[in-house]
C-alpha positions as CSV (number, residue, x, y, z in Angstrom):
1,X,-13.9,-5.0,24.9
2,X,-12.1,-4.5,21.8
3,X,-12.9,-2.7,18.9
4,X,-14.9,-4.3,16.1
5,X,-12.3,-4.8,13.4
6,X,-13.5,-3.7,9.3
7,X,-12.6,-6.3,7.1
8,X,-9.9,-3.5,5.4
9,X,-8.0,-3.8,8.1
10,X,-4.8,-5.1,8.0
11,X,-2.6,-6.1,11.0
12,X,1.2,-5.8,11.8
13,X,2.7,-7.4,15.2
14,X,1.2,-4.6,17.1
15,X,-0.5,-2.4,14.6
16,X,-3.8,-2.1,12.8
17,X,-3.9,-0.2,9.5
18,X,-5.8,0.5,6.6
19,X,-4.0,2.4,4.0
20,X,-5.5,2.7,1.0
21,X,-3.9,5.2,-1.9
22,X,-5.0,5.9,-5.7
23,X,-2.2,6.2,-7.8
24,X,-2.2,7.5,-11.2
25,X,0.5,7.5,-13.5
26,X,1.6,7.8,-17.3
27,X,4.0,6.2,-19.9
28,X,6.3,8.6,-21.2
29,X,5.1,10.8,-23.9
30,X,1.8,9.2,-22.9
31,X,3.2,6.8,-25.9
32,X,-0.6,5.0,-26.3
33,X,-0.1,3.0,-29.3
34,X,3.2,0.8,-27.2
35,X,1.3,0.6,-24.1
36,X,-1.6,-0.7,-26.0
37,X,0.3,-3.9,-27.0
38,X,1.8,-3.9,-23.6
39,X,-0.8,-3.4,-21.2
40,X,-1.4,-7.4,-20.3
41,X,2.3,-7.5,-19.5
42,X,2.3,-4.1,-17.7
43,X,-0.4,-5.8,-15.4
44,X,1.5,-9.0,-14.9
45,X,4.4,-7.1,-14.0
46,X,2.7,-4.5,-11.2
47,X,1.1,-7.6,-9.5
48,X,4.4,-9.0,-9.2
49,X,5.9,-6.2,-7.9
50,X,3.2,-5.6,-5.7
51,X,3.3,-8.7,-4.3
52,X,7.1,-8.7,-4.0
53,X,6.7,-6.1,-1.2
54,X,3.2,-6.9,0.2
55,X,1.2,-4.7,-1.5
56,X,-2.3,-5.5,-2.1
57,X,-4.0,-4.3,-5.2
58,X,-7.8,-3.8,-4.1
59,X,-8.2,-1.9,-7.4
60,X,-6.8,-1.5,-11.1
61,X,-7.3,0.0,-14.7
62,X,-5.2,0.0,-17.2
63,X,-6.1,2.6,-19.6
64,X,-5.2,3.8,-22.9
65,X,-2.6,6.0,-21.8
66,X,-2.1,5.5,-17.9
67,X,-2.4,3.2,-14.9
68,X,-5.1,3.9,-11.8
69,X,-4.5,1.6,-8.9
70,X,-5.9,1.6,-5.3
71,X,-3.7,-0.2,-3.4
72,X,-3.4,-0.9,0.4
73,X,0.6,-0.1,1.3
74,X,1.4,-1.2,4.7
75,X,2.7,2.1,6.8
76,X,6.6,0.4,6.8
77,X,6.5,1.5,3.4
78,X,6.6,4.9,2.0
79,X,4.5,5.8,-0.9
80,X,7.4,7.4,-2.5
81,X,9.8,4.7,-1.9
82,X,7.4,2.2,-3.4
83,X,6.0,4.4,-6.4
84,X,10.1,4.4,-7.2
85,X,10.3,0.9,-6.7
86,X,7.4,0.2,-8.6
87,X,8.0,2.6,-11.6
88,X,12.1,1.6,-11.8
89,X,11.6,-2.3,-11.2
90,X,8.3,-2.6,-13.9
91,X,10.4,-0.9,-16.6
92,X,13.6,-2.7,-16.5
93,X,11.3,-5.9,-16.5
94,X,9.3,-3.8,-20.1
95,X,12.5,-3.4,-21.6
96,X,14.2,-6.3,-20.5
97,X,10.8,-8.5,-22.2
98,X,10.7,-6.0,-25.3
99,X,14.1,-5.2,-26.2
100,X,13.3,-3.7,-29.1
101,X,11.6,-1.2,-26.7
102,X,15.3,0.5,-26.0
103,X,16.4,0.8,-29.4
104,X,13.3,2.7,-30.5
105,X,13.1,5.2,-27.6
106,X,16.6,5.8,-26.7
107,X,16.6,5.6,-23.1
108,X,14.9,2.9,-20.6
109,X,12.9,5.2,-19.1
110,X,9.5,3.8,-19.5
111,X,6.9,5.9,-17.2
112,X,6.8,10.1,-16.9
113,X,8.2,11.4,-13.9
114,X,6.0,11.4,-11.3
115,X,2.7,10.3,-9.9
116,X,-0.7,11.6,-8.7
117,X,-1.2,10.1,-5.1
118,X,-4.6,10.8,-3.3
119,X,-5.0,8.8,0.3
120,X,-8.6,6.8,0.6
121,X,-9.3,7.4,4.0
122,X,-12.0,6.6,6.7
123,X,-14.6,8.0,8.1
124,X,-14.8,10.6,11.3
125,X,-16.6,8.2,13.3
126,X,-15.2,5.1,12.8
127,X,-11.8,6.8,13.6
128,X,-13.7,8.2,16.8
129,X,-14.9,4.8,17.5
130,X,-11.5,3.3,17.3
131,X,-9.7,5.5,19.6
132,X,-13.4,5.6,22.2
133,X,-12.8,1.0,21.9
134,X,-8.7,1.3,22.7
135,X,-9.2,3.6,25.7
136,X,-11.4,0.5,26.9
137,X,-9.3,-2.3,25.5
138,X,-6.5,-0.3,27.6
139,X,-8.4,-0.2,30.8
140,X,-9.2,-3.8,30.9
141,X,-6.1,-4.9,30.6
142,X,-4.6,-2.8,33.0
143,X,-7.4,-4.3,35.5
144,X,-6.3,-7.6,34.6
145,X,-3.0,-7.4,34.8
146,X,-3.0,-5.5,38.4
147,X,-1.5,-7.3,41.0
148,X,-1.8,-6.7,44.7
149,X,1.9,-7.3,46.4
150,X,1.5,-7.9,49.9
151,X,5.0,-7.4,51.9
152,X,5.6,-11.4,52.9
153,X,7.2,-10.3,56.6
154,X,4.6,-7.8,57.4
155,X,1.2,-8.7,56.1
156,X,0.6,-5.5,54.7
């Protein structure tokens, strides 16, 4: 019997996951009247991204000043390593599209340091329900895959 599996859920070669994380995160000097203009290309650069290292975007704002996502990062990825890949790779692509970009701001740093990460988690009893379905799954196939050996000279 194995456990019913939540349309969430995401598979690996021997893992099931469902990581879901809001991320929140700013321009740089919350600079609203450039990320105005910019935010069709911002969003055309985080899918790509995203999709680049096979991250699904379940959810996404972009706001006057700062970007919510809820995205479901598979566990071979750190949060942190992708929130750096995410934030270095998109600006290079803003000020590599909008050169003039560099010259007015001095540097190409396009985002504020740092991030505001919340996981999205499940619920007690599905997670009890989980672990209750692989205990079972486990027996089974340890039934099924028990083999009598018999000693061929003796019978026994």
């Amino acid at each position: 019997m194995s456990p019913k599996r939540n349309d969430d859920t995401s598979s690996l070669s021997h893992t099931r996951w469902n990581c879901q994380y809001h991320i929140v995160f700013v321009p740089k000097y919350r600079r609203k009247v450039i990320f105005a203009q910019l935010r069709s290309d911002i969003g055309k650069y985080l899918r790509r991204l995203c999709q680049y290292k096979g991250v699904e975007i379940v959810e996404a704002h972009a706001a006057i000043d700062h970007i919510h996502m809820l995205v479901k990062i598979p566990p071979k990825i750190a949060v942190s390593s992708f929130m750096g890949y995410l934030k270095g790779k998109s600006s290079l692509m803003i000020f590599e599209e909008h050169a003039n970009l560099k010259y007015n701001y001095g540097s190409r740093n396009f985002w504020a340091e740092g991030y505001y990460v919340s996981t999205v988690g499940l619920n007690k009893k599905t997670i009890q329900n989980y672990i209750r379905n692989q205990d079972l799954e486990d027996q089974i196939k340890d039934k099924r895959s028990l083999k009598e050996y018999k000693d061929p000279f003796t019978g026994k």
